[in-house]
C-alpha distance (Angstrom), angle and dihedral (degrees) to the residues before:
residue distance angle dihedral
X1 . . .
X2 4.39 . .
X3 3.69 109.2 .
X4 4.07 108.9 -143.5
X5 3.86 126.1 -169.0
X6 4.11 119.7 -117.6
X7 3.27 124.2 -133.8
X8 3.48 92.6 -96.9
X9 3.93 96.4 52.0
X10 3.93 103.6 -93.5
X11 3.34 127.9 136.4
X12 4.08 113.9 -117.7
X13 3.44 134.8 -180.0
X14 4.13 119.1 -121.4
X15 3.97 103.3 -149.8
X16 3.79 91.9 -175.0
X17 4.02 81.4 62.9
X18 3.75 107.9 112.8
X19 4.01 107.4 -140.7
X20 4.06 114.3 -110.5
X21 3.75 92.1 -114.9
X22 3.89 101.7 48.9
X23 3.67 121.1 125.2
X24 4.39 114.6 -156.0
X25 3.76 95.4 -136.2
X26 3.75 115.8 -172.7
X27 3.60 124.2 -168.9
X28 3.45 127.1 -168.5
X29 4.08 136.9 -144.3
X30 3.25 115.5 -130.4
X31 3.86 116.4 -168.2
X32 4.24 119.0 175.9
X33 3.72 117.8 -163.1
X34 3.98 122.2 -179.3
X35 3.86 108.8 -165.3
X36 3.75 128.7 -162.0
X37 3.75 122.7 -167.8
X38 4.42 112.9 -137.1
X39 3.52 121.0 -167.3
X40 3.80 107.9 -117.6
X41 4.00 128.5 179.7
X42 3.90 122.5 -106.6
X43 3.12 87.0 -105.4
X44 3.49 110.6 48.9
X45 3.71 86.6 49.8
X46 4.22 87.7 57.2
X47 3.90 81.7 52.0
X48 3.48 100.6 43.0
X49 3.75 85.5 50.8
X50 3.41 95.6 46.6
X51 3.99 95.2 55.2
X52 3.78 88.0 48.6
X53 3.56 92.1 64.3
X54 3.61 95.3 43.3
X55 3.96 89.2 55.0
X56 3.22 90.6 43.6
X57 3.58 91.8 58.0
X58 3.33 93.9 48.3
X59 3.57 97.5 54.6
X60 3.35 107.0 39.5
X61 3.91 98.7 -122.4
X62 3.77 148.5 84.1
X63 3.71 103.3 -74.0
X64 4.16 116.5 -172.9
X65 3.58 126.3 -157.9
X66 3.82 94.5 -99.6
X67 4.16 90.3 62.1
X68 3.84 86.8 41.1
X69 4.31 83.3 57.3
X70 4.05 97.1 38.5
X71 4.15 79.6 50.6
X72 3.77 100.9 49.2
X73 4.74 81.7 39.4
X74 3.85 85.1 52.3
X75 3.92 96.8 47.7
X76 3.76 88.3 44.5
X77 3.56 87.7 52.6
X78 4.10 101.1 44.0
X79 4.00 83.0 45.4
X80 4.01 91.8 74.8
């Protein structure tokens, strides 16, 4: 932190100061998604929708149609 004089002679500190030896580091997310497109029925889609919103419900956050899939793969899986 940069000390400054006030007006009236005392020493104060400038927090906005950056210190002499600081480095700005930026880092960067980097997030890859490959997408495919299935043909699905009408009414699998209504279903599929359906079930989102029920998980989503359930958990208290955004749920897409991929986690609602990975869900219904993963209780498939745990069934056998």
């Amino acid at each position: 932190m940069e000390q400054q004089k006030s007006s009236n002679g005392e020493n104060r500190i400038n927090k906005r100061a950056k210190p002499q030896h600081a480095e700005t580091i930026k880092y960067y997310k980097v997030v890859i998604v490959v997408m495919k497109s299935i043909k699905i029925s009408k009414k699998i889609y209504i279903k599929l929708i359906k079930l989102s919103g029920q998980l989503q419900n359930k958990n208290n956050k955004k749920t897409t149609i991929n986690d609602t899939i990975t869900y219904l793969l993963e209780a498939e899986k745990n069934a056998h």
